[in-house]
Biopython code that builds the backbone (N, CA, C, O; Angstrom):
import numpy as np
from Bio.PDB.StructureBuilder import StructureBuilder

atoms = [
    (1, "UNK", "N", (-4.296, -9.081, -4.381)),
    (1, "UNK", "CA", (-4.162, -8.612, -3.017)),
    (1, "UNK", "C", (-4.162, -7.081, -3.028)),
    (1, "UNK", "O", (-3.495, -6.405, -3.810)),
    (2, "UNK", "N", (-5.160, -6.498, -1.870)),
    (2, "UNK", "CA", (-4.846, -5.105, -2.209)),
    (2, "UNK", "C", (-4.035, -4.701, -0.511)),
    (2, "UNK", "O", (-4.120, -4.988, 0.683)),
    (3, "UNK", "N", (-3.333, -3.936, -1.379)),
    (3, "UNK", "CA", (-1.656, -3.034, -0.517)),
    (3, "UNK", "C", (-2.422, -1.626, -0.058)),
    (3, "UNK", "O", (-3.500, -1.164, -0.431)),
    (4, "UNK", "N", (-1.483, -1.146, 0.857)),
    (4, "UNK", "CA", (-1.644, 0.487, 0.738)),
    (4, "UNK", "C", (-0.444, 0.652, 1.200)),
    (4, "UNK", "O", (0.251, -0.096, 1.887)),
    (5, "UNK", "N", (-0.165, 2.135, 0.591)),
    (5, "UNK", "CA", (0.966, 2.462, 0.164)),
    (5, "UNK", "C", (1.886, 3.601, 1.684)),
    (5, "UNK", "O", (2.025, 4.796, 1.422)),
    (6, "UNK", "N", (2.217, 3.274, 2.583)),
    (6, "UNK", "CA", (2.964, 4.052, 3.846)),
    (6, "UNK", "C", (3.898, 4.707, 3.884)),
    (6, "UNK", "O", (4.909, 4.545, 3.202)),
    (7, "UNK", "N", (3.670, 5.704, 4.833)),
    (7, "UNK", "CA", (5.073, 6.742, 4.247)),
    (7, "UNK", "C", (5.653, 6.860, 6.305)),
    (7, "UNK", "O", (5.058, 7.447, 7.209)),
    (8, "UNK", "N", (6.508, 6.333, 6.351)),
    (8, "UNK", "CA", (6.959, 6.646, 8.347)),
    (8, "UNK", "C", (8.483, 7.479, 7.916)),
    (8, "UNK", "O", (9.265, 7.366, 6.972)),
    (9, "UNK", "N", (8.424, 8.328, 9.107)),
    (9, "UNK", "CA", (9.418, 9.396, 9.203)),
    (9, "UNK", "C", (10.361, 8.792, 10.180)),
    (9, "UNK", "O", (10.016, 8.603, 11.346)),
    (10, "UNK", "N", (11.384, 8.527, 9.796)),
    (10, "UNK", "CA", (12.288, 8.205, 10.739)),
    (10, "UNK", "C", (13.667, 9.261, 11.374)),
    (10, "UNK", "O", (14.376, 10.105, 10.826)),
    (11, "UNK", "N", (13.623, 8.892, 12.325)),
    (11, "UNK", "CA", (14.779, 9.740, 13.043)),
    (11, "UNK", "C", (16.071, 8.951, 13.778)),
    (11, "UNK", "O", (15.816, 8.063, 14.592)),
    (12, "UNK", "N", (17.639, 9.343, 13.432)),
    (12, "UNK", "CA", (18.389, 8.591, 13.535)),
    (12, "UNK", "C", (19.569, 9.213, 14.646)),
    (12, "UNK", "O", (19.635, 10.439, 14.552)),
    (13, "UNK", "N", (20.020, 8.934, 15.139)),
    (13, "UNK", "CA", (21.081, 10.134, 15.911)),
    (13, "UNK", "C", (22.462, 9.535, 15.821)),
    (13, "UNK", "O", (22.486, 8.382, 15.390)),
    (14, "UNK", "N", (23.494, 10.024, 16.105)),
    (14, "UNK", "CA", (24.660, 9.111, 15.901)),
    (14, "UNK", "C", (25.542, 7.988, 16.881)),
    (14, "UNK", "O", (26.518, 7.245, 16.780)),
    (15, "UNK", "N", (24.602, 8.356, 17.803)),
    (15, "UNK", "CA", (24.823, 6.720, 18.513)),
    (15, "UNK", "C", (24.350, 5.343, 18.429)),
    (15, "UNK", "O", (24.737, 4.372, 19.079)),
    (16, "UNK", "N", (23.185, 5.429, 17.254)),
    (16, "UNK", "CA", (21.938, 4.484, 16.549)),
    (16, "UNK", "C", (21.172, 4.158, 17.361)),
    (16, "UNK", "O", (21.047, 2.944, 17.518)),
    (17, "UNK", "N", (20.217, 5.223, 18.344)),
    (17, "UNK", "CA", (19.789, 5.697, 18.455)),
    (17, "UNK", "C", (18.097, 5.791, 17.595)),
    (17, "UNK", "O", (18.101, 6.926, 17.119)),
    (18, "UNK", "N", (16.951, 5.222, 17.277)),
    (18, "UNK", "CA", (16.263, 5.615, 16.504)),
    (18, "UNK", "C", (15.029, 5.963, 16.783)),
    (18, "UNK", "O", (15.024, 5.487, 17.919)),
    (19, "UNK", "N", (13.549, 6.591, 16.617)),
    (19, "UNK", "CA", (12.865, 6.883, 16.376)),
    (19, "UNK", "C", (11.807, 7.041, 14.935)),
    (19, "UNK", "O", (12.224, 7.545, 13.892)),
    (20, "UNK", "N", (10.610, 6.598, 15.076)),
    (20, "UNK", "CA", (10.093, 6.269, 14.143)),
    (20, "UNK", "C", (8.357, 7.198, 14.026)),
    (20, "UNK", "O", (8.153, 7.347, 15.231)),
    (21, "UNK", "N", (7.183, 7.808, 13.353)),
    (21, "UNK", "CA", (6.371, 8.147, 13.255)),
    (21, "UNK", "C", (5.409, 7.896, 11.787)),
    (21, "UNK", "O", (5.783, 7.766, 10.621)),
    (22, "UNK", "N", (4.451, 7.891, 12.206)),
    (22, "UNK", "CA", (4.033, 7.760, 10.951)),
    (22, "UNK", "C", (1.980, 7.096, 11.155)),
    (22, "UNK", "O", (1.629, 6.260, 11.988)),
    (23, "UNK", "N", (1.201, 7.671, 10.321)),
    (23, "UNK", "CA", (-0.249, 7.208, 10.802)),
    (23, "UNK", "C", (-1.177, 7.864, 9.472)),
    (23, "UNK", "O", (-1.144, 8.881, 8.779)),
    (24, "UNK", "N", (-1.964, 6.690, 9.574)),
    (24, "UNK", "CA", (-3.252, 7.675, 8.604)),
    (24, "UNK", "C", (-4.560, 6.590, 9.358)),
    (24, "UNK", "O", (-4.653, 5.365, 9.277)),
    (25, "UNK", "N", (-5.370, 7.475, 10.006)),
    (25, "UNK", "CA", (-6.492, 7.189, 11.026)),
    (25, "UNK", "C", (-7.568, 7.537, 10.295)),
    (25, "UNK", "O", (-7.578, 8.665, 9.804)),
    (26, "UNK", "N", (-8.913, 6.460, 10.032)),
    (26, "UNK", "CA", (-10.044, 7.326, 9.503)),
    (26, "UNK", "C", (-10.004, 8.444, 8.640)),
    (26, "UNK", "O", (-10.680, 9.463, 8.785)),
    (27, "UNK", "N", (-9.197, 8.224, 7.746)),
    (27, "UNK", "CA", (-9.171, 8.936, 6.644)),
    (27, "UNK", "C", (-7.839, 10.110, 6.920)),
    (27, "UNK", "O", (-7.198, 10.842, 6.166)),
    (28, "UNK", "N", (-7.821, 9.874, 8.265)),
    (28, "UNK", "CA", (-6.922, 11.743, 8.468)),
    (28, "UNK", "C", (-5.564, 11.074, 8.742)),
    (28, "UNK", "O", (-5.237, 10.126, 9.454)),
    (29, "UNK", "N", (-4.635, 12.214, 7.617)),
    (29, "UNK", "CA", (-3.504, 12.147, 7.953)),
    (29, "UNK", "C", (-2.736, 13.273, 8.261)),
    (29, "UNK", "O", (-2.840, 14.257, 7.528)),
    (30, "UNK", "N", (-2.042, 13.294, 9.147)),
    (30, "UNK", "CA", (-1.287, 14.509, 9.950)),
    (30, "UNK", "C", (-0.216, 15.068, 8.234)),
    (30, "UNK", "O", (-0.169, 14.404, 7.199)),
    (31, "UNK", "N", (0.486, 16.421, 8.486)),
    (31, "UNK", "CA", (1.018, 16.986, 7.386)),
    (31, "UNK", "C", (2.402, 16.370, 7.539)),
    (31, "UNK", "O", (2.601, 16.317, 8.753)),
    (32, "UNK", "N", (3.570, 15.824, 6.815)),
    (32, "UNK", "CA", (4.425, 15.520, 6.606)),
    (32, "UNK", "C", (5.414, 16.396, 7.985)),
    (32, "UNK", "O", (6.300, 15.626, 8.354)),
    (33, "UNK", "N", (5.443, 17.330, 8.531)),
    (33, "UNK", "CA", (6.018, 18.428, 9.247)),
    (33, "UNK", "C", (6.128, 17.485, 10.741)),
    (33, "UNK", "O", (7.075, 17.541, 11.525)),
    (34, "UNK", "N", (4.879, 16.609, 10.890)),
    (34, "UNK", "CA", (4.002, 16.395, 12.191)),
    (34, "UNK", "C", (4.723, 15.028, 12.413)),
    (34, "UNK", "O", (4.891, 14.676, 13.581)),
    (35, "UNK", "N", (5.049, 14.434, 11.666)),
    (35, "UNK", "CA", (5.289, 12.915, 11.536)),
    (35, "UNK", "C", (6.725, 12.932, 11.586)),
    (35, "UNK", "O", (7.339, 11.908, 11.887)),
    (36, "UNK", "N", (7.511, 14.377, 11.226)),
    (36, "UNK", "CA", (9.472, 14.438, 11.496)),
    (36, "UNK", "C", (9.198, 15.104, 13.109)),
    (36, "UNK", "O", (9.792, 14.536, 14.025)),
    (37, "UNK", "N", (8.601, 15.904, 13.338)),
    (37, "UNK", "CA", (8.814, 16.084, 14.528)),
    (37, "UNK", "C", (8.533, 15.405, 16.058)),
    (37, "UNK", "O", (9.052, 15.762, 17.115)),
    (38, "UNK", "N", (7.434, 14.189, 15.823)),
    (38, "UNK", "CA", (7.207, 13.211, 16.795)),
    (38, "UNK", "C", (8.398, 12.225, 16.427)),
    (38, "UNK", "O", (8.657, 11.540, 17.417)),
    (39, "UNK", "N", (9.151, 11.942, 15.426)),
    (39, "UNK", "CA", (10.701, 11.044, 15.112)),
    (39, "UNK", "C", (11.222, 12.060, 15.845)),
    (39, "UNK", "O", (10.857, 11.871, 17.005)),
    (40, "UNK", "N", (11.957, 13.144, 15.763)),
    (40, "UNK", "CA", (12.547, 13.502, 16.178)),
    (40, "UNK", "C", (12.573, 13.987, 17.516)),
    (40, "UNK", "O", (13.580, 14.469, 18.036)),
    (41, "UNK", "N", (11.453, 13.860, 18.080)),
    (41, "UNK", "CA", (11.111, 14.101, 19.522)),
    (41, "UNK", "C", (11.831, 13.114, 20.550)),
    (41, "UNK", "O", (12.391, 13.425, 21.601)),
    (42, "UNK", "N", (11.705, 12.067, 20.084)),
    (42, "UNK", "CA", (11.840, 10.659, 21.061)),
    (42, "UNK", "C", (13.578, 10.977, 21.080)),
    (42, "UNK", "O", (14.311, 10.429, 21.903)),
    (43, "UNK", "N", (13.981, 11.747, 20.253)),
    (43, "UNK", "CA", (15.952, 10.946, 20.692)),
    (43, "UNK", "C", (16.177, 12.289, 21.428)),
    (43, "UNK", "O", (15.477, 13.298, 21.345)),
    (44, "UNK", "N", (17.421, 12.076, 22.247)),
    (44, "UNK", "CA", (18.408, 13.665, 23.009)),
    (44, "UNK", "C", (18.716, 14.229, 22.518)),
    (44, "UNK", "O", (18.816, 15.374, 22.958)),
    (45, "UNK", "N", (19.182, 13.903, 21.040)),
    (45, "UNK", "CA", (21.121, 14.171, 20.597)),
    (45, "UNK", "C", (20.033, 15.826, 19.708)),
    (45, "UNK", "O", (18.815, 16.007, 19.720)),
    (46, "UNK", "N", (21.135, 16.695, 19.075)),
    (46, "UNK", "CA", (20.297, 17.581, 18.292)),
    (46, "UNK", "C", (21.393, 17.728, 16.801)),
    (46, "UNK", "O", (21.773, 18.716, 16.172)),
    (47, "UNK", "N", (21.680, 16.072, 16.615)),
    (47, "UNK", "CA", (22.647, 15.408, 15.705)),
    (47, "UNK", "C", (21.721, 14.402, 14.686)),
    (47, "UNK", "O", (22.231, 13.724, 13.794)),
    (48, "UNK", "N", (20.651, 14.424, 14.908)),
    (48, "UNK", "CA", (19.509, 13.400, 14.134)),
    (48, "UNK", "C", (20.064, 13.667, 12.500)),
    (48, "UNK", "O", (20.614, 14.711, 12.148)),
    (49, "UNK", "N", (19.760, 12.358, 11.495)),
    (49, "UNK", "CA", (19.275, 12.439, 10.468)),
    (49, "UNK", "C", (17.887, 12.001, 10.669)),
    (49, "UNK", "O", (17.468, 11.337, 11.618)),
    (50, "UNK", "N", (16.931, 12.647, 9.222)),
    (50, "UNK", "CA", (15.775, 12.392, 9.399)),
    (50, "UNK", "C", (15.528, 11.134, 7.943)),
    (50, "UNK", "O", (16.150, 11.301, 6.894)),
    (51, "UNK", "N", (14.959, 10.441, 8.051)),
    (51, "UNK", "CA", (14.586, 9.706, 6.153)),
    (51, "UNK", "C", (13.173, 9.332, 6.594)),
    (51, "UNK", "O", (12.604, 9.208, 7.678)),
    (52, "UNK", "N", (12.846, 9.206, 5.329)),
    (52, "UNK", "CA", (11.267, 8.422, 4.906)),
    (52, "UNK", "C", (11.525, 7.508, 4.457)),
    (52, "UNK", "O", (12.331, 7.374, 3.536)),
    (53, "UNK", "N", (10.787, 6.494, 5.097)),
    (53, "UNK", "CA", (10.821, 4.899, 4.446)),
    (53, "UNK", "C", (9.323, 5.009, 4.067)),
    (53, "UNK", "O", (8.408, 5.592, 4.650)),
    (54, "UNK", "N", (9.334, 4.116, 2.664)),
    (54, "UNK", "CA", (8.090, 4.042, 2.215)),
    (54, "UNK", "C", (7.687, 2.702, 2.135)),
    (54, "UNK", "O", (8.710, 2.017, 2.157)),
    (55, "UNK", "N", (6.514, 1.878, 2.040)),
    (55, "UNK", "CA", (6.152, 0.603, 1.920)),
    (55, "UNK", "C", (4.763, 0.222, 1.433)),
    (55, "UNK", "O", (3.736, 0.700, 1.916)),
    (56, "UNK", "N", (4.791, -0.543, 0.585)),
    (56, "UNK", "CA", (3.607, -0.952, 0.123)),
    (56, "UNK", "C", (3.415, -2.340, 0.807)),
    (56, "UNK", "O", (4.181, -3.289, 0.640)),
    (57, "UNK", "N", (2.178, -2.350, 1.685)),
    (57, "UNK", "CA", (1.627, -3.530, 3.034)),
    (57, "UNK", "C", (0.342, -4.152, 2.429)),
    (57, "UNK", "O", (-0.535, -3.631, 1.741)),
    (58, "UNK", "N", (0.479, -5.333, 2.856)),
    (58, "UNK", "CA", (-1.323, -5.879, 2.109)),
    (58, "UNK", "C", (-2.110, -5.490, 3.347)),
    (58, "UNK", "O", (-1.660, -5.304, 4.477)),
    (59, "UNK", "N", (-3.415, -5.398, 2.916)),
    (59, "UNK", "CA", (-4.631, -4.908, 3.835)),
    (59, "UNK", "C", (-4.985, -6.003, 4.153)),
    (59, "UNK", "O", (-4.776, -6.743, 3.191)),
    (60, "UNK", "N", (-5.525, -6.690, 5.193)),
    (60, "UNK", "CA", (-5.458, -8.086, 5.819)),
    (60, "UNK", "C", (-7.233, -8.436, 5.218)),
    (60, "UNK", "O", (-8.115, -7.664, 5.595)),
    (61, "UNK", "N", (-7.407, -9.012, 4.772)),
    (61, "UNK", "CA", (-9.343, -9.337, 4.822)),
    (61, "UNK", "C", (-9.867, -9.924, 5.253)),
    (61, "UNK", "O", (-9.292, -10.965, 5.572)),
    (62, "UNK", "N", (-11.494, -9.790, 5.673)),
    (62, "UNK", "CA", (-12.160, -9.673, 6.665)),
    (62, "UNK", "C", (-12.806, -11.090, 6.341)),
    (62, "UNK", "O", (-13.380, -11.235, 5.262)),
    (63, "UNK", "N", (-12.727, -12.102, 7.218)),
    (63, "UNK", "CA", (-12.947, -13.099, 6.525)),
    (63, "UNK", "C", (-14.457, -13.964, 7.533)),
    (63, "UNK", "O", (-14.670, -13.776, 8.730)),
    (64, "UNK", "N", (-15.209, -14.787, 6.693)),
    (64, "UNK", "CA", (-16.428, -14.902, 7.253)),
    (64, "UNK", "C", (-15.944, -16.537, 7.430)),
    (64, "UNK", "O", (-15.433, -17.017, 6.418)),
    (65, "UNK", "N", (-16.098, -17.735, 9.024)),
    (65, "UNK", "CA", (-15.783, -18.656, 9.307)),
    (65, "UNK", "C", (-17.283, -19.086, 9.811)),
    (65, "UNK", "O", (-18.034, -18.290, 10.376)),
    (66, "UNK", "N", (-17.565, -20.232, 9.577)),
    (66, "UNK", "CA", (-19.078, -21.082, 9.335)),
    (66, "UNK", "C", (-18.837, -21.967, 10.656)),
    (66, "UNK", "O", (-17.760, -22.514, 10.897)),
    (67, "UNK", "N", (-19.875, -22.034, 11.412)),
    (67, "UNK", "CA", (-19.879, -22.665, 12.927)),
    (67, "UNK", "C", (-20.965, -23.317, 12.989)),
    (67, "UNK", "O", (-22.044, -23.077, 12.448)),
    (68, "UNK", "N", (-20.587, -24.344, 13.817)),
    (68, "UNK", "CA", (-22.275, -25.344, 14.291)),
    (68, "UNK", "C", (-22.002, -24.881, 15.773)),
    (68, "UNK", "O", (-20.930, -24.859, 16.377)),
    (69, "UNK", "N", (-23.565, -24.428, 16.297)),
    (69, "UNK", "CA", (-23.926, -25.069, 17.116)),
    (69, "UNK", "C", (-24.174, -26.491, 17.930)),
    (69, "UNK", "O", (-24.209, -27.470, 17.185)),
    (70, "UNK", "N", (-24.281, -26.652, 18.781)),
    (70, "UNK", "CA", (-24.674, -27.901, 19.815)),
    (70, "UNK", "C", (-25.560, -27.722, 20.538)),
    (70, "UNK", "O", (-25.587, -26.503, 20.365)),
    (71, "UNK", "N", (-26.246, -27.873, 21.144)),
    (71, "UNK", "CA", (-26.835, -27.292, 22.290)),
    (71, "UNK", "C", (-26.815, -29.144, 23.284)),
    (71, "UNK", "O", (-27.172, -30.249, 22.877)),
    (72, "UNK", "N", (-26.308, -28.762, 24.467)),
    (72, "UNK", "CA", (-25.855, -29.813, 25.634)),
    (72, "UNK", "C", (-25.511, -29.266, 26.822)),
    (72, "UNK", "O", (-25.034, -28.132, 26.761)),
    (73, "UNK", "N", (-25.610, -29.703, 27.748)),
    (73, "UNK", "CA", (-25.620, -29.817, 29.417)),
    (73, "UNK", "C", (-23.965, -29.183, 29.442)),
    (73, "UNK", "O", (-23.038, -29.352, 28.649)),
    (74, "UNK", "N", (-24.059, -28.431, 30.652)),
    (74, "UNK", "CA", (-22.877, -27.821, 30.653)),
    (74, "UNK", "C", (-22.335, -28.747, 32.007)),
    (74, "UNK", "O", (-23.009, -29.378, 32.821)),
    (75, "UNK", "N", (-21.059, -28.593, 31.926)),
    (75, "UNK", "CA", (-20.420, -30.016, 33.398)),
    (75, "UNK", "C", (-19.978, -28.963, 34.264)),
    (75, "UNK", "O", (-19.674, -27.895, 33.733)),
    (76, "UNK", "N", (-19.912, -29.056, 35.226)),
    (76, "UNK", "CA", (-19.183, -28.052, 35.959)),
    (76, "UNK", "C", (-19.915, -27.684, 37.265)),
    (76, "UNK", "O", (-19.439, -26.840, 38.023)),
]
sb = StructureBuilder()
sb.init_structure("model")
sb.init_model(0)
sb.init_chain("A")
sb.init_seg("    ")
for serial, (resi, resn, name, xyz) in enumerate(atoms, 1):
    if name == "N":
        sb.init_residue(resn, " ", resi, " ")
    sb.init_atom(name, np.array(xyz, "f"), 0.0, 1.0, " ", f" {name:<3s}", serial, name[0])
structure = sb.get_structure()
């Protein structure tokens, strides 16, 4: 199975409170800076912890499903 490996920035405040960021689009990924400050955007407090959770996810595959035709009178 192939994984890829994720990195999301999380933001925590002390009421639990959370916020989360994190993306890699067509190759582009924003700089580590970009991904604490959209976490940390979403809460009020200016009491946040910040952490990185990391995860290795399987890549789902693209799978090819075999069909018959019919060809018949439609009812309706």
């Amino acid at each position: 199975m192939t994984t890829v490996r994720v990195r999301i920035a999380v933001a925590v405040d002390p009421q639990g409170n959370w916020n989360a960021a994190g993306w890699k689009v067509h190759g582009h990924q924003p700089e580590e800076r970009e991904f604490l400050f959209c976490a940390l955007e979403g809460l009020d407090s200016s009491e946040e912890s910040c952490f990185w959770v990391e995860a290795d996810l399987p890549i789902p595959e693209i799978q090819t499903v075999q069909g018959e035709v019919k060809v018949g009178e439609v009812n309706g």
